[in-house]
N, CA, C, O and CB atoms as a CASP TS submission, in Angstrom:
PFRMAT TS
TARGET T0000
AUTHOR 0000-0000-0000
METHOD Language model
MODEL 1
PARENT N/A
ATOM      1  N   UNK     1      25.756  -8.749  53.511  1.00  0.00           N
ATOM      2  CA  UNK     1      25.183  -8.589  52.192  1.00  0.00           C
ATOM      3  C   UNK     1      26.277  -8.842  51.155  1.00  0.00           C
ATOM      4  O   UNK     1      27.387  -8.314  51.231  1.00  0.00           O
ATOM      5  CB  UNK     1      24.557  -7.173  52.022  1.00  0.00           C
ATOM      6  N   UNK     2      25.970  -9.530  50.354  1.00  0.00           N
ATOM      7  CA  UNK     2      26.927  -9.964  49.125  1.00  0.00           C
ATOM      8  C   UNK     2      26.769  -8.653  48.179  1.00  0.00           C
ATOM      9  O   UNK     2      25.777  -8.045  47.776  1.00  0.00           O
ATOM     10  CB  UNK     2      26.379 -11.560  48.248  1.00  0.00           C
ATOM     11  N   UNK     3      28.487  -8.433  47.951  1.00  0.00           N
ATOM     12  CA  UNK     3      28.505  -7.249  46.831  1.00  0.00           C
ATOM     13  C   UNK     3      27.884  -7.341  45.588  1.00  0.00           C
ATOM     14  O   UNK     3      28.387  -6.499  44.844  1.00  0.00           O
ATOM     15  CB  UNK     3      29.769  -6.946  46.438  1.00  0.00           C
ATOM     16  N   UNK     4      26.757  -8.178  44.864  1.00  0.00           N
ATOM     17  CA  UNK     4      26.711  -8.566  43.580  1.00  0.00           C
ATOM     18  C   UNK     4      25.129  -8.392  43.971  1.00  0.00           C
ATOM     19  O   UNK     4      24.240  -8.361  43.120  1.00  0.00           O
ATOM     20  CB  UNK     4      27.498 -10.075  43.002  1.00  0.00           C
ATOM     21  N   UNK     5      24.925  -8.294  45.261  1.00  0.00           N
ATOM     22  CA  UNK     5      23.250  -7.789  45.586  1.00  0.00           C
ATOM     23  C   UNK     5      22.807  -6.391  45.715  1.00  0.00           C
ATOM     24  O   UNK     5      21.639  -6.004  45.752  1.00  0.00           O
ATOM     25  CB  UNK     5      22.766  -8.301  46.935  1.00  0.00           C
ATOM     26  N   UNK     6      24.141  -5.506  45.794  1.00  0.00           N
ATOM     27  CA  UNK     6      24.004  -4.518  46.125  1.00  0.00           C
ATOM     28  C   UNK     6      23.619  -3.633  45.024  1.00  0.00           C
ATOM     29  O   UNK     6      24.293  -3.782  44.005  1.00  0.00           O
ATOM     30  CB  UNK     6      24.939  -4.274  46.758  1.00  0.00           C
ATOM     31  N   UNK     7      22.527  -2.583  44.976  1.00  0.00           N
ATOM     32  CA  UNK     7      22.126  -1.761  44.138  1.00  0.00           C
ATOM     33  C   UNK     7      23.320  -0.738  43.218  1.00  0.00           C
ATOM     34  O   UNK     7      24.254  -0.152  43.766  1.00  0.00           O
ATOM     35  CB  UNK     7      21.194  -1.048  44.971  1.00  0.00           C
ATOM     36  N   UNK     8      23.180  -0.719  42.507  1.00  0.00           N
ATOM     37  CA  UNK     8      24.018   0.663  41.985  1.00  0.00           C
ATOM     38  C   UNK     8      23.389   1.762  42.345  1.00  0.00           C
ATOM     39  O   UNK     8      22.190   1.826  42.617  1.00  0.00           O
ATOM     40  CB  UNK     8      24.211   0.837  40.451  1.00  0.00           C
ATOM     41  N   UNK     9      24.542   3.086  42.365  1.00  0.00           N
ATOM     42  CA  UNK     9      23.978   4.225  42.854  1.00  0.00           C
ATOM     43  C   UNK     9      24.386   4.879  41.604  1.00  0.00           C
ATOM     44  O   UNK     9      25.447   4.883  40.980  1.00  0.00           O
ATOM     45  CB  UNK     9      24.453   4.813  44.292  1.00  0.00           C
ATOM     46  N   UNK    10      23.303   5.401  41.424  1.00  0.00           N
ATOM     47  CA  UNK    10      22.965   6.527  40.227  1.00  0.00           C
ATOM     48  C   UNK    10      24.154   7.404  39.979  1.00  0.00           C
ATOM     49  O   UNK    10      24.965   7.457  40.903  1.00  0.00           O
ATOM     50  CB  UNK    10      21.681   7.572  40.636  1.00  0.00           C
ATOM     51  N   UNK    11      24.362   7.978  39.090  1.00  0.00           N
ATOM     52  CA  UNK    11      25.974   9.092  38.994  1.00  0.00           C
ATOM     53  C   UNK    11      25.711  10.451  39.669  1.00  0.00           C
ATOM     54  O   UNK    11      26.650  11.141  40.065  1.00  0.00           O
ATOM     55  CB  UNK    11      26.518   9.608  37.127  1.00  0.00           C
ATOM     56  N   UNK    12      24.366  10.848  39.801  1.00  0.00           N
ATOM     57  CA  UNK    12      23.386  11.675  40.432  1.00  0.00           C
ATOM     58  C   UNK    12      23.335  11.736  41.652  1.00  0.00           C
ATOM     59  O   UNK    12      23.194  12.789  42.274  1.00  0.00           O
ATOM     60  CB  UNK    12      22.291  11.435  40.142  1.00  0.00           C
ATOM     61  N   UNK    13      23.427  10.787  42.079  1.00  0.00           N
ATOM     62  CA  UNK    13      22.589  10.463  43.574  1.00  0.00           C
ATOM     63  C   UNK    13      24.665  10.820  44.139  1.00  0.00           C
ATOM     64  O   UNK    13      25.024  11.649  44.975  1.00  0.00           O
ATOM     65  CB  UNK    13      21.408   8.002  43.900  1.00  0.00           C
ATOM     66  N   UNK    14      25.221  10.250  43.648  1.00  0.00           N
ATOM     67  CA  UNK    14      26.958  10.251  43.923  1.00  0.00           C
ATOM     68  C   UNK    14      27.549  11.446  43.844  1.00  0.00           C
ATOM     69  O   UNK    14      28.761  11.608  43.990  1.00  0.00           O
ATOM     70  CB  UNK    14      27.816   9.431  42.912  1.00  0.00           C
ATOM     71  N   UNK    15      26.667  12.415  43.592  1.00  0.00           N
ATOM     72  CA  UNK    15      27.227  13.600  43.094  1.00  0.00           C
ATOM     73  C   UNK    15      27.840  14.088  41.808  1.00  0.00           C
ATOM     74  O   UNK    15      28.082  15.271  41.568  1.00  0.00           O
ATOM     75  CB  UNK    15      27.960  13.769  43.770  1.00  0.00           C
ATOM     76  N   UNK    16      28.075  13.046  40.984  1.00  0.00           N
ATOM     77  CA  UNK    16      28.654  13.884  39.689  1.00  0.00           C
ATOM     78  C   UNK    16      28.024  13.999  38.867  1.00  0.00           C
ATOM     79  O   UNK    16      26.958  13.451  38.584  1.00  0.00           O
ATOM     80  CB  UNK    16      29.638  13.545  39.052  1.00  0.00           C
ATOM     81  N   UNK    17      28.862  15.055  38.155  1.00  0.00           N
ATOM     82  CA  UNK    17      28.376  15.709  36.730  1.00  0.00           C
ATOM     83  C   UNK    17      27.821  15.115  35.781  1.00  0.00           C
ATOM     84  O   UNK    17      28.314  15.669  34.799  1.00  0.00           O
ATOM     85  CB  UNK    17      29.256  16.209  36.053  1.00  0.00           C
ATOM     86  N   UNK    18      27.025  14.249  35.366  1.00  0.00           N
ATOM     87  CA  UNK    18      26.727  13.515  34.124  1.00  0.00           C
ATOM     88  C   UNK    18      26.503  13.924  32.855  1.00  0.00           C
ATOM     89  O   UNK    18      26.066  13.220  31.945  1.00  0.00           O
ATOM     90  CB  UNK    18      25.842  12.935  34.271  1.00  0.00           C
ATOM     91  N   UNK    19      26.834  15.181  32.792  1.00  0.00           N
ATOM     92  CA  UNK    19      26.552  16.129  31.663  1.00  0.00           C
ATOM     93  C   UNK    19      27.895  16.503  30.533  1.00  0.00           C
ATOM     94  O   UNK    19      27.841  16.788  29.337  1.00  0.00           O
ATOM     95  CB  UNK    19      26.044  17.536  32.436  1.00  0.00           C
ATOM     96  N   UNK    20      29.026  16.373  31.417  1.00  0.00           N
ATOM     97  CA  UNK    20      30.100  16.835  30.539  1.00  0.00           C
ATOM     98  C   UNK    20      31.028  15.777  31.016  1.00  0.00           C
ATOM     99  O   UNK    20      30.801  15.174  32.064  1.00  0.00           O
ATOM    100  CB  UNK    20      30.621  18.441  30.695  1.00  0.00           C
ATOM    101  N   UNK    21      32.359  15.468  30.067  1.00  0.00           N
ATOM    102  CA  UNK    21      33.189  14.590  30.191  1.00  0.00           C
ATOM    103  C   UNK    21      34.243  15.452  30.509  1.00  0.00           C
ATOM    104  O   UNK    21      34.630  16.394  29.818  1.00  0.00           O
ATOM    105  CB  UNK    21      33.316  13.704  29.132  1.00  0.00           C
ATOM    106  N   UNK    22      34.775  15.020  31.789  1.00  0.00           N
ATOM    107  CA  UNK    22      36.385  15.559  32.776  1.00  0.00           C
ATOM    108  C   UNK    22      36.999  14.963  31.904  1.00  0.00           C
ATOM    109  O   UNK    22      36.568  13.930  31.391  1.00  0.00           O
ATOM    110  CB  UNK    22      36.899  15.017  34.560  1.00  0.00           C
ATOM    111  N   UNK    23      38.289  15.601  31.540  1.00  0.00           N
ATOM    112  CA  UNK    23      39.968  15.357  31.618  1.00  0.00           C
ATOM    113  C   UNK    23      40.998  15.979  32.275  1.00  0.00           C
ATOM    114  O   UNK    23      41.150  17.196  32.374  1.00  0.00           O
ATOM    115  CB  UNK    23      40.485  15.478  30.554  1.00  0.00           C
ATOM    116  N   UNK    24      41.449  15.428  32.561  1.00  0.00           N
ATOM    117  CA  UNK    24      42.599  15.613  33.397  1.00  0.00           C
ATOM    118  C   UNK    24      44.225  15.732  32.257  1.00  0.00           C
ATOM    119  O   UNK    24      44.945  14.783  31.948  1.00  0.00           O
ATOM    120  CB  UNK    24      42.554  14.099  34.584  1.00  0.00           C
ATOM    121  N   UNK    25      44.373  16.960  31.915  1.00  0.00           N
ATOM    122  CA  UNK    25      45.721  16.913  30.933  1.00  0.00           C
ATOM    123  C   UNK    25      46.551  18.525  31.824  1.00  0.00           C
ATOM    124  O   UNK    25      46.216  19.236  32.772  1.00  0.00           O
ATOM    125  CB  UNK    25      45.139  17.191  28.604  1.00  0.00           C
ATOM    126  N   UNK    26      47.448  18.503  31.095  1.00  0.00           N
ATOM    127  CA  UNK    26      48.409  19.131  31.203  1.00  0.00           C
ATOM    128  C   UNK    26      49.202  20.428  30.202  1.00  0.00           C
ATOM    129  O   UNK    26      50.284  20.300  29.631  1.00  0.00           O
ATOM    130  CB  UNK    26      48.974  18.176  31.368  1.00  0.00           C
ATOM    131  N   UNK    27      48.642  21.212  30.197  1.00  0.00           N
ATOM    132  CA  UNK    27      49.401  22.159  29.095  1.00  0.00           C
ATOM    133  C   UNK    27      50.755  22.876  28.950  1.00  0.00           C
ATOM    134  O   UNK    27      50.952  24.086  28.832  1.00  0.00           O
ATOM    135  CB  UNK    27      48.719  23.116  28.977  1.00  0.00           C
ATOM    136  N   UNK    28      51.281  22.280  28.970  1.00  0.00           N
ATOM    137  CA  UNK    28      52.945  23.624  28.846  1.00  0.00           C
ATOM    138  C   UNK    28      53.086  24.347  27.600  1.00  0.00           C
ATOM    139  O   UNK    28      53.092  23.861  26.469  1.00  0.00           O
ATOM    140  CB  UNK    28      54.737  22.799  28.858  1.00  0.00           C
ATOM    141  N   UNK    29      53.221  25.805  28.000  1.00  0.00           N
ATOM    142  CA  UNK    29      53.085  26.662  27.169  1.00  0.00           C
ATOM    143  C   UNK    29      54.305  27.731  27.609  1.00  0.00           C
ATOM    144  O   UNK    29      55.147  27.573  28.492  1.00  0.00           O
ATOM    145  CB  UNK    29      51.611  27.127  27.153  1.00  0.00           C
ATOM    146  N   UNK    30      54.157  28.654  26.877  1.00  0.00           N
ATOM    147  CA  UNK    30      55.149  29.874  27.194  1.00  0.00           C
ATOM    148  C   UNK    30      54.500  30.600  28.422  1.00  0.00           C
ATOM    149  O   UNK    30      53.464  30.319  29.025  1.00  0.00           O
ATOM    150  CB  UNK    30      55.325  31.005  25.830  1.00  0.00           C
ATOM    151  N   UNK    31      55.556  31.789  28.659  1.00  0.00           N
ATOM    152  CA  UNK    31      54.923  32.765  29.901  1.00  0.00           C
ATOM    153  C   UNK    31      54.072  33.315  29.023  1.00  0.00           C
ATOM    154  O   UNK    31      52.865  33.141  29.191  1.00  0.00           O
ATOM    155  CB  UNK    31      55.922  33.962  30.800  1.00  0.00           C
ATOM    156  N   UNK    32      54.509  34.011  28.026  1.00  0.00           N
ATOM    157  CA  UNK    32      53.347  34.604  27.280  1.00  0.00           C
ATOM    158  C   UNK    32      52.317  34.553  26.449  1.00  0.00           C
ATOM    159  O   UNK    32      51.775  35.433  25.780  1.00  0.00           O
ATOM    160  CB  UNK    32      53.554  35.084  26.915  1.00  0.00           C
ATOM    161  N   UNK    33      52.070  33.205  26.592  1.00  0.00           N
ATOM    162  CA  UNK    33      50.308  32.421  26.253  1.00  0.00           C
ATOM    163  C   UNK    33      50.095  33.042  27.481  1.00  0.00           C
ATOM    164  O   UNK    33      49.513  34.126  27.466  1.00  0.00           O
ATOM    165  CB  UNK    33      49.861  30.338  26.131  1.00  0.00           C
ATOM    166  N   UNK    34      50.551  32.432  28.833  1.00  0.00           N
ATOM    167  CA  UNK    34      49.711  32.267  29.978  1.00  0.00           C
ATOM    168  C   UNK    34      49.446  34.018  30.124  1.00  0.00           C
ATOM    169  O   UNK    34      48.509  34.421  30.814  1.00  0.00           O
ATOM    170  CB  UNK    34      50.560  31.332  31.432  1.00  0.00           C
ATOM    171  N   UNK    35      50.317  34.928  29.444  1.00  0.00           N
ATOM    172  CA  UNK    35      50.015  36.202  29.890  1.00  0.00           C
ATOM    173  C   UNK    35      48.797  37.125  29.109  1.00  0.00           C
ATOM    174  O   UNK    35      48.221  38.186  29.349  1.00  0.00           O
ATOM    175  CB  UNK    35      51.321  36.880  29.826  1.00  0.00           C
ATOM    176  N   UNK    36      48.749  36.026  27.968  1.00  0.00           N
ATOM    177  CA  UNK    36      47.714  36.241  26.993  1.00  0.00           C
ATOM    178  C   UNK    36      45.876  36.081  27.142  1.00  0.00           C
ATOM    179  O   UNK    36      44.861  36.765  27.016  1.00  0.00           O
ATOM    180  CB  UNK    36      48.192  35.314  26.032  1.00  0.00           C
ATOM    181  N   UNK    37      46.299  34.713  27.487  1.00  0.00           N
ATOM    182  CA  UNK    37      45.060  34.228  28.503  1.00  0.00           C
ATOM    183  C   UNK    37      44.730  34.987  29.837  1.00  0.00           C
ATOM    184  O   UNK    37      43.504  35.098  29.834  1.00  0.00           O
ATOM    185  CB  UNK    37      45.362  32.776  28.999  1.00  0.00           C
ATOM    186  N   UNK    38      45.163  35.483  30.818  1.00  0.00           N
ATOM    187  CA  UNK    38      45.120  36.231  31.303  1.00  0.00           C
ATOM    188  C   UNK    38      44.649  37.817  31.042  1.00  0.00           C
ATOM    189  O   UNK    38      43.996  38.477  31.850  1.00  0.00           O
ATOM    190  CB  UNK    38      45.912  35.938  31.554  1.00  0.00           C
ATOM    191  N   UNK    39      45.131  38.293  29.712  1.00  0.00           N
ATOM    192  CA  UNK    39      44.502  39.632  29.337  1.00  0.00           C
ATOM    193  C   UNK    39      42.900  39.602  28.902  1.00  0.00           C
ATOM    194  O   UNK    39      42.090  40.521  29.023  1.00  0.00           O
ATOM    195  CB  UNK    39      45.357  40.219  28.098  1.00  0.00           C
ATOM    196  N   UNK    40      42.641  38.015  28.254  1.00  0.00           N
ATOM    197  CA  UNK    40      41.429  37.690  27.927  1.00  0.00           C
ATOM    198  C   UNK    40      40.374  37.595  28.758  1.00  0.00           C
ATOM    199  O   UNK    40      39.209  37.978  28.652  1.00  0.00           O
ATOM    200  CB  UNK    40      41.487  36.769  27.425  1.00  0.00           C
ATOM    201  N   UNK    41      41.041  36.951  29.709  1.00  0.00           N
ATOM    202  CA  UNK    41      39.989  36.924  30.579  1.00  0.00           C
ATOM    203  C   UNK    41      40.008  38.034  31.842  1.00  0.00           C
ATOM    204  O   UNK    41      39.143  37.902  32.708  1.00  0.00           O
ATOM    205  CB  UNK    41      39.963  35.526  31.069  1.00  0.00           C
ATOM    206  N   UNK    42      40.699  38.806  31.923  1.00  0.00           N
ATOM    207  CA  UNK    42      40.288  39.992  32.243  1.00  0.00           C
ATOM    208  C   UNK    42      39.297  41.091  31.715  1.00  0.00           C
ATOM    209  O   UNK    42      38.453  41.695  32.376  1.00  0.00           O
ATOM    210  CB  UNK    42      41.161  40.384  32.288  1.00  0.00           C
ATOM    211  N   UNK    43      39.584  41.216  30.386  1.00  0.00           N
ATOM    212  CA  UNK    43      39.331  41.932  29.563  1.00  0.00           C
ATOM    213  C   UNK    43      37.724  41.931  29.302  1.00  0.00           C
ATOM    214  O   UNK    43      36.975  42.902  29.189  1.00  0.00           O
ATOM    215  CB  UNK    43      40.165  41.609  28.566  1.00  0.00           C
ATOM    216  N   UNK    44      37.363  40.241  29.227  1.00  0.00           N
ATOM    217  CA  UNK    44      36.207  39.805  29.009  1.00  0.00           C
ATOM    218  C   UNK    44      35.177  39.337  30.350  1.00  0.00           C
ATOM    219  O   UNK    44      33.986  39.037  30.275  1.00  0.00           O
ATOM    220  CB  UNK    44      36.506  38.776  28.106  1.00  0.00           C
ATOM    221  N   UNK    45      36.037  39.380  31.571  1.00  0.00           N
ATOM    222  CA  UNK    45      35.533  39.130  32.624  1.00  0.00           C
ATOM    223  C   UNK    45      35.045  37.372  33.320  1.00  0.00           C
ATOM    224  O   UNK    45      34.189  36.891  34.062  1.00  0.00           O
ATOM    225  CB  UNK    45      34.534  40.033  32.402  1.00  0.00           C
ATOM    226  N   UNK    46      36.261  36.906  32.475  1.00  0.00           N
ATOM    227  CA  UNK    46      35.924  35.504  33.000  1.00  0.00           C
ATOM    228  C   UNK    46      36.412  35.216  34.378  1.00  0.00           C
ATOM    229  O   UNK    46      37.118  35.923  35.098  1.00  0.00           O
ATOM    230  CB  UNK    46      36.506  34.444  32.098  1.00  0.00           C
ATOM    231  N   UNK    47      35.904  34.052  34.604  1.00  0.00           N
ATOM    232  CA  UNK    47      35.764  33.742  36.241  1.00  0.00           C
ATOM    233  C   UNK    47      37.500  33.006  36.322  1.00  0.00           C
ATOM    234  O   UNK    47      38.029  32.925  37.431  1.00  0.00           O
ATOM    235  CB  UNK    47      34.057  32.301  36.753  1.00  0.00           C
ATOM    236  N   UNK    48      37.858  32.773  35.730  1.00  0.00           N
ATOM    237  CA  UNK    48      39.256  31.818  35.449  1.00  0.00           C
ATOM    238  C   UNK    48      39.846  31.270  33.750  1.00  0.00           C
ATOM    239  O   UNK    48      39.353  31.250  32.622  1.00  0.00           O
ATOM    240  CB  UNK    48      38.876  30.283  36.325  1.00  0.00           C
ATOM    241  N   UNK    49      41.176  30.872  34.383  1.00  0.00           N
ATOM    242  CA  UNK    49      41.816  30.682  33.084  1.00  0.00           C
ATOM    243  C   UNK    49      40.587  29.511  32.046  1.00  0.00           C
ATOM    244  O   UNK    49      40.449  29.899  30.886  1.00  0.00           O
ATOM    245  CB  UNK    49      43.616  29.890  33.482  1.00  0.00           C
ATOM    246  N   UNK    50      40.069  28.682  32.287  1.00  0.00           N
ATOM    247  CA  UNK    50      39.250  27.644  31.589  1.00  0.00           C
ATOM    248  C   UNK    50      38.452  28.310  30.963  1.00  0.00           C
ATOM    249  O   UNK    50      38.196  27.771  29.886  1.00  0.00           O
ATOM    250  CB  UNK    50      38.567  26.669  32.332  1.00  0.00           C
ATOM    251  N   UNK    51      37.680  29.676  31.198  1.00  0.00           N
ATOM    252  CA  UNK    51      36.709  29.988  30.353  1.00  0.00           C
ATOM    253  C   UNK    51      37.397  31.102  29.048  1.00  0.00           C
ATOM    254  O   UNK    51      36.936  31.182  27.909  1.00  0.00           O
ATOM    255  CB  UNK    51      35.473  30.641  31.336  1.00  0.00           C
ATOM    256  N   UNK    52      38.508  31.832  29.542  1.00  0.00           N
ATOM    257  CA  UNK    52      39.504  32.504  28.467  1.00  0.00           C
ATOM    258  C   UNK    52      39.629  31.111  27.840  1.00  0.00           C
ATOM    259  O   UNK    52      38.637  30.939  27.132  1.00  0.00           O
ATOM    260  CB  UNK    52      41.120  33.354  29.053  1.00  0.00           C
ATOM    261  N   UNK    53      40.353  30.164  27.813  1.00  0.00           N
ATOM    262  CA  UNK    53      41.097  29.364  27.178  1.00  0.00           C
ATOM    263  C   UNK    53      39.889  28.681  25.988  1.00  0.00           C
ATOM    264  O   UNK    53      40.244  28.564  24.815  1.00  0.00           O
ATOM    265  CB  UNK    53      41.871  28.315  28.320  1.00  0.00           C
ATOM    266  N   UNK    54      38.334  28.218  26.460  1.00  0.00           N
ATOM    267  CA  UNK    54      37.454  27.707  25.687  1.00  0.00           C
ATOM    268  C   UNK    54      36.940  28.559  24.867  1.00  0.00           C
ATOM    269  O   UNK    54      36.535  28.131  23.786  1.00  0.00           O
ATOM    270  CB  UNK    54      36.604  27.146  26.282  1.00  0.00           C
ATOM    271  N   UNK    55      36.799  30.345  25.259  1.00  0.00           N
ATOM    272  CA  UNK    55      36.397  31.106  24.502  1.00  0.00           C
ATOM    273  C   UNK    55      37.223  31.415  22.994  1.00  0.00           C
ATOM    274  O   UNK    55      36.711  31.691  21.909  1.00  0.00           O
ATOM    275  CB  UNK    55      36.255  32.090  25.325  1.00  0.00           C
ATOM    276  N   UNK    56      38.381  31.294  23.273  1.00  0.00           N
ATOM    277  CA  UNK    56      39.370  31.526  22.069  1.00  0.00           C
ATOM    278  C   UNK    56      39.672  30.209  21.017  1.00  0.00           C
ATOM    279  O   UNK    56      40.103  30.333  19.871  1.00  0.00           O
ATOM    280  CB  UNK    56      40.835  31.974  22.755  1.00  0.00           C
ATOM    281  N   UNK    57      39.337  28.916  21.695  1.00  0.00           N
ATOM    282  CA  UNK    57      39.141  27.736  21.115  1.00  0.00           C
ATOM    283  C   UNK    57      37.512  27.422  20.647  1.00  0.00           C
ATOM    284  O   UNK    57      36.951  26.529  20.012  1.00  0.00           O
ATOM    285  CB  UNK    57      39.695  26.737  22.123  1.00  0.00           C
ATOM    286  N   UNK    58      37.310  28.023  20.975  1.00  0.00           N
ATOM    287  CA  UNK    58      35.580  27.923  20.652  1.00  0.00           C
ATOM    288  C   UNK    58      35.415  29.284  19.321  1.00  0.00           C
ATOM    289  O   UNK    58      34.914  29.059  18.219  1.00  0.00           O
ATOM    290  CB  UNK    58      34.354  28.442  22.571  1.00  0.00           C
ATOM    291  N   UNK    59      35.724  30.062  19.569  1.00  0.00           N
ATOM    292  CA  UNK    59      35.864  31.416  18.652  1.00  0.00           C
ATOM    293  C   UNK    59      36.775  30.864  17.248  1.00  0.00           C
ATOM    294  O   UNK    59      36.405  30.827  16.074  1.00  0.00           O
ATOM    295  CB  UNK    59      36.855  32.854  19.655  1.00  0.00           C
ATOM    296  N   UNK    60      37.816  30.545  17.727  1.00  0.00           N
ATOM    297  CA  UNK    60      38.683  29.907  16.487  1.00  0.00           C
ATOM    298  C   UNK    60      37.564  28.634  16.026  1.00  0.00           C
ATOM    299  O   UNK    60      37.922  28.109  14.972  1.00  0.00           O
ATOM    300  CB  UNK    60      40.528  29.190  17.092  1.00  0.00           C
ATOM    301  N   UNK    61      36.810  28.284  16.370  1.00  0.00           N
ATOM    302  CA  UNK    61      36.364  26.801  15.714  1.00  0.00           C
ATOM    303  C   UNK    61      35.181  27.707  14.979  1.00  0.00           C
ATOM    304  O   UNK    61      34.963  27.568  13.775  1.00  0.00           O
ATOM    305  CB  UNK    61      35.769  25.207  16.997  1.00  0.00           C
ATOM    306  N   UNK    62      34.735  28.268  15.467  1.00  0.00           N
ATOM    307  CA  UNK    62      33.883  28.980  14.471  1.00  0.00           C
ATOM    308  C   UNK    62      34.042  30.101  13.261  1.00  0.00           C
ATOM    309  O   UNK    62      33.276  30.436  12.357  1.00  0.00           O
ATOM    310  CB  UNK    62      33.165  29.471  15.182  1.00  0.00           C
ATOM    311  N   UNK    63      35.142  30.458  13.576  1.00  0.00           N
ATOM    312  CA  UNK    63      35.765  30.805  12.247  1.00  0.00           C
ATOM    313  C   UNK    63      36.078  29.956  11.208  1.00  0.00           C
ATOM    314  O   UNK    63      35.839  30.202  10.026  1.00  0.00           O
ATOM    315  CB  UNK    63      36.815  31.326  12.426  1.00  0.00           C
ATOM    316  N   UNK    64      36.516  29.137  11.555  1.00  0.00           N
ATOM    317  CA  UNK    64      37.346  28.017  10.831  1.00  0.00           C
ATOM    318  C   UNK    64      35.962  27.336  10.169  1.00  0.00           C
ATOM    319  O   UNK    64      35.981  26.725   9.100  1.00  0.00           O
ATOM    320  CB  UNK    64      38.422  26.845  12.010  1.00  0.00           C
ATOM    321  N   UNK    65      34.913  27.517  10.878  1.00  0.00           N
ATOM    322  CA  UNK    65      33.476  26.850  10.108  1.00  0.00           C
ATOM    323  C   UNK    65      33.429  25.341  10.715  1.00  0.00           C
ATOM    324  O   UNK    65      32.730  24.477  10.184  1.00  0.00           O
ATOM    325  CB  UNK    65      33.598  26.758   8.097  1.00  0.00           C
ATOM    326  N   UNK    66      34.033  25.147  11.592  1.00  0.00           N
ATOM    327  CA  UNK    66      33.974  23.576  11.744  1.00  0.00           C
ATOM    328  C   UNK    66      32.402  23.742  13.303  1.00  0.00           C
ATOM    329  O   UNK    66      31.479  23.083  13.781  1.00  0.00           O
ATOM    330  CB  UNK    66      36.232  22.680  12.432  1.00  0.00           C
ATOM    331  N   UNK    67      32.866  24.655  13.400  1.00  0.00           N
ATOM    332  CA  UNK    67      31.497  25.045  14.751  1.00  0.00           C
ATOM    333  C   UNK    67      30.631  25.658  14.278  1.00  0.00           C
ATOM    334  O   UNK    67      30.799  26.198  13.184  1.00  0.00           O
ATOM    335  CB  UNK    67      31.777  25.994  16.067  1.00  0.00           C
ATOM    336  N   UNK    68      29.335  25.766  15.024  1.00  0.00           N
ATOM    337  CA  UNK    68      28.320  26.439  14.388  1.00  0.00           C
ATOM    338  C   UNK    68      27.679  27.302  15.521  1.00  0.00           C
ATOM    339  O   UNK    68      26.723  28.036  15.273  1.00  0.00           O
ATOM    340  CB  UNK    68      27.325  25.446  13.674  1.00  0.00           C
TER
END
């Protein structure tokens, strides 16, 4: 079978997410961000550092009025 006959497979059918856009970055920070983030998401009961880290960036954007 010639590759140019072959169907595409859905992003679905492949398994991924089609809903949100991955990045892949890198943060360097102090010990005591990371110890900060950590109290947050204890405190608040998140499952991991990603949901402390969006809650306080998400919280700040709505202060700031740029979020709604």
């Amino acid at each position: 079978m010639d590759y140019l006959e072959v169907q595409p497979t859905i992003a679905k059918e492949a398994g991924r997410n089609t809903k949100e856009q991955k990045t892949a970055k890198t943060i360097s920070m102090s010990l005591s961000f990371w110890a900060l983030v950590q109290q947050i998401q204890t405190q608040k009961g998140f499952k991991d550092y990603k949901e402390a880290i969006y809650f306080g960036v998400y919280n700040t954007a709505k202060d700031l009025g740029i979020e709604s």
